[in-house]
DOPA-809637 format. One line per 2 residues: number of its first residue (from 1); for each residue x, y, z of C-alpha. Coordinates in Angstrom, 1 decimal. Example, Ala and Ser with C-alpha at 12.3 -4.5 7.8 and 13.67 -1.06 7.14 Angstrom:
BEGIN
1) 12.3/-4.5/7.8 | 13.7/-1.1/7.1
This chain:
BEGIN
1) 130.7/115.8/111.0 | 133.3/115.7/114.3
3) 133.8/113.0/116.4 | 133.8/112.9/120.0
5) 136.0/110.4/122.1 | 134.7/109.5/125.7
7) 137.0/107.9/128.3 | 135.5/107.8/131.6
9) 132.9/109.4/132.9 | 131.9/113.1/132.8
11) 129.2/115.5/134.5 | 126.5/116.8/131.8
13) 124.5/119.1/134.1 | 126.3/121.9/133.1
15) 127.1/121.8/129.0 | 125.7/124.2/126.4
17) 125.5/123.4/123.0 | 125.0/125.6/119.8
19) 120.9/125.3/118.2 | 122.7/123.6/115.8
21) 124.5/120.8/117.4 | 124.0/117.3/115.6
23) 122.0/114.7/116.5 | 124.8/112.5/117.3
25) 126.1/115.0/119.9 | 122.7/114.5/121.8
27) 122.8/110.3/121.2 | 126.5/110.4/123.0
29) 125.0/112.7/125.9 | 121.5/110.8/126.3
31) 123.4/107.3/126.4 | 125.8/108.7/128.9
33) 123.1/110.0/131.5 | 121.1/106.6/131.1
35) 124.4/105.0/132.2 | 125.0/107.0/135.5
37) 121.2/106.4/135.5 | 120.0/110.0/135.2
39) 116.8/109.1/133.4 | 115.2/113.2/133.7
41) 118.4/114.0/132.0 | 118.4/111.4/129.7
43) 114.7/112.5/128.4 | 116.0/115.9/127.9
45) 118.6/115.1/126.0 | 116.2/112.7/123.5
47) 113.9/115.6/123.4 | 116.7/117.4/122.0
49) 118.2/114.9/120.0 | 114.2/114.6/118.0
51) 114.8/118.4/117.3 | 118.2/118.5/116.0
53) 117.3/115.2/113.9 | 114.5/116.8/112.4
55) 116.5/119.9/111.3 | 119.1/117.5/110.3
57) 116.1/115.9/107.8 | 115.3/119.6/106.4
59) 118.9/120.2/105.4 | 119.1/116.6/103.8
61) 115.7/116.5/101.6 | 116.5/115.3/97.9
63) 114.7/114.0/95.3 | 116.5/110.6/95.8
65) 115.5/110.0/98.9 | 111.8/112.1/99.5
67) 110.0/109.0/100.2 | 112.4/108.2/103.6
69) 112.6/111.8/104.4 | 108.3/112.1/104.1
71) 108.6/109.0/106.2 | 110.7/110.3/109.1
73) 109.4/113.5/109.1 | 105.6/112.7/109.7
75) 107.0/110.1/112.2 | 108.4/112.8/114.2
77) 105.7/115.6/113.6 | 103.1/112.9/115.0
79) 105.7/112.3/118.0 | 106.1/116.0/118.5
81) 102.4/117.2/118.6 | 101.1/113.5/119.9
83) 102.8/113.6/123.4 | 106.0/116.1/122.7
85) 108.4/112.8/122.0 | 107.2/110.8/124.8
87) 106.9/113.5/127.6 | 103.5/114.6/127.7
89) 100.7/112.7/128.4 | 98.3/115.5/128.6
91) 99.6/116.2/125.1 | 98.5/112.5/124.2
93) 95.4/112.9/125.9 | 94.4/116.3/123.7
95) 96.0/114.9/121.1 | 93.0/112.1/121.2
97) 90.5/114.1/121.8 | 91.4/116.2/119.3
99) 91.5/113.5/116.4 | 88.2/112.2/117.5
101) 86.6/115.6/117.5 | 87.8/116.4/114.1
103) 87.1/113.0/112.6 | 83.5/113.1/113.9
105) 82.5/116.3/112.9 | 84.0/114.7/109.3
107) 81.9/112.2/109.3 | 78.8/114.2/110.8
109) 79.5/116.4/107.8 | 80.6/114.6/104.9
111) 80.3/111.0/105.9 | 76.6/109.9/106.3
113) 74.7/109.4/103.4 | 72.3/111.6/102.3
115) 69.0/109.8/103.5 | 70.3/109.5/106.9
117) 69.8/112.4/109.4 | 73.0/114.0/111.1
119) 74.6/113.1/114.3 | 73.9/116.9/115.1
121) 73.1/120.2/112.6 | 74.4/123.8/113.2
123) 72.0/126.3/112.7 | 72.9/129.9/114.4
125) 69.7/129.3/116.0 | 69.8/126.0/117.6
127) 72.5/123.3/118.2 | 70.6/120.1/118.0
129) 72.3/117.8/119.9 | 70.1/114.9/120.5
131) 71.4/111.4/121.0 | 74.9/112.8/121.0
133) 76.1/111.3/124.1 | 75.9/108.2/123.2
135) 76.7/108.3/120.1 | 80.0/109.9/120.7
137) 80.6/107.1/123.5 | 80.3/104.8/120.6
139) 82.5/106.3/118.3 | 85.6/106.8/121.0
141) 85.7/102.9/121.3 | 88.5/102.0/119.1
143) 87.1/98.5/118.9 | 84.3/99.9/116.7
145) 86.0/99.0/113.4 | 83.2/97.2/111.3
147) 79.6/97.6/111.1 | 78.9/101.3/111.7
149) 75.4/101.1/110.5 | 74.4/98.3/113.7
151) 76.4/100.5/116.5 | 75.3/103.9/115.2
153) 71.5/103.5/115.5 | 71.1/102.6/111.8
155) 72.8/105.6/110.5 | 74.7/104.7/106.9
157) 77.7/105.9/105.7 | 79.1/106.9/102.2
159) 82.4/106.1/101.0 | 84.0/109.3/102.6
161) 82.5/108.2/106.1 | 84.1/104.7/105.7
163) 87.4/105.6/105.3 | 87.1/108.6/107.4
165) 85.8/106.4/110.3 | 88.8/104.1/109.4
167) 91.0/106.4/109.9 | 89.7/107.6/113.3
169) 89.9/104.6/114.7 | 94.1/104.6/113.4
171) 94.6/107.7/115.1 | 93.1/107.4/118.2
173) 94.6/104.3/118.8 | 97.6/105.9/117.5
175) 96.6/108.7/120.5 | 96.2/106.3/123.1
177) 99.4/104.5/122.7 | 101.3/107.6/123.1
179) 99.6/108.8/126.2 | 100.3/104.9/127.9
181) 103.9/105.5/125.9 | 104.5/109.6/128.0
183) 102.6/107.9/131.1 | 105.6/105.3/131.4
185) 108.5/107.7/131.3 | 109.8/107.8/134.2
187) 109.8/103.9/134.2 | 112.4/103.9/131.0
């Protein structure tokens, strides 16, 4: 690893870096645009310093210390594809969408017990579809966390529904945060 002195202040707009320049290099450059308040800079830079740190990860994996790197590395997958590490919030929003789509169509699927009818049934005929709406409305609201049964017209779930529906309710929350988080940085 090299070290890097900084005395004074210097222009970054016009450095280039090898791929594979540390993490560190991009910490240094990041916390010297936020001091000559350069904020757009400054985001490029942490963009850069999340990819560099998560090749950094790759090259460091061991079987001493797989339970940090797992760790780390679904934290920045999920802040890669959930708002592209805090500059997309039209990656946040698809991101949530996305999650809630996938989990219902879980649930619809595997989640509701058997003597329950389903949200909706594919046929290559027809795509029954009734009641959807506000079903769906239902299920978006994070703050449905107990009681599916009473919101979802009666409609029971088994024990892969539960935790499925559990688990939506994590990740769109998780979805929403980001998009409020990407929303707000310009404001950093």
């Amino acid at each position: 690893m090299t070290n890097a002195v900084m005395v004074g202040g210097f222009f970054t707009e016009h450095l280039y870096f090898k791929e594979e320049s540390d993490s560190q290099t991009y910490v240094r450059l990041k916390d010297e645009a936020l001091k000559n308040n350069n904020s757009i800079k400054a985001m490029q830079y942490r963009e850069k310093e999340m990819l560099s740190y998560s090749k950094e990860l790759n090259a460091q994996i061991s079987y001493d210390n797989i339970g940090t790197w797992l760790t780390d590395k679904s934290v920045l997958f999920l802040n890669t594809i959930s708002n592209k590490n805090g500059l997309s919030w039209l990656r946040g929003i698809i991101f949530t969408i996305s999650c809630a789509i996938i989990f219902f169509w879980v649930i619809n699927f595997l989640g509701i017990e058997n003597d329950y009818p389903r949200f909706f049934v594919l046929d290559l005929k027809t795509f029954h579809f009734e009641g959807i709406g506000e079903i769906w409305k239902r299920f978006l609201n994070m703050f449905y966390l107990i009681d599916f049964k009473e919101k979802f017209q009666g409609t029971e779930l088994n024990a892969i529904g539960e935790t499925v529906f559990f688990a939506s309710k994590i990740f769109i929350s998780y979805g929403i945060y980001q998009t409020i988080v990407a929303f707000r940085k310009f404001s950093k």
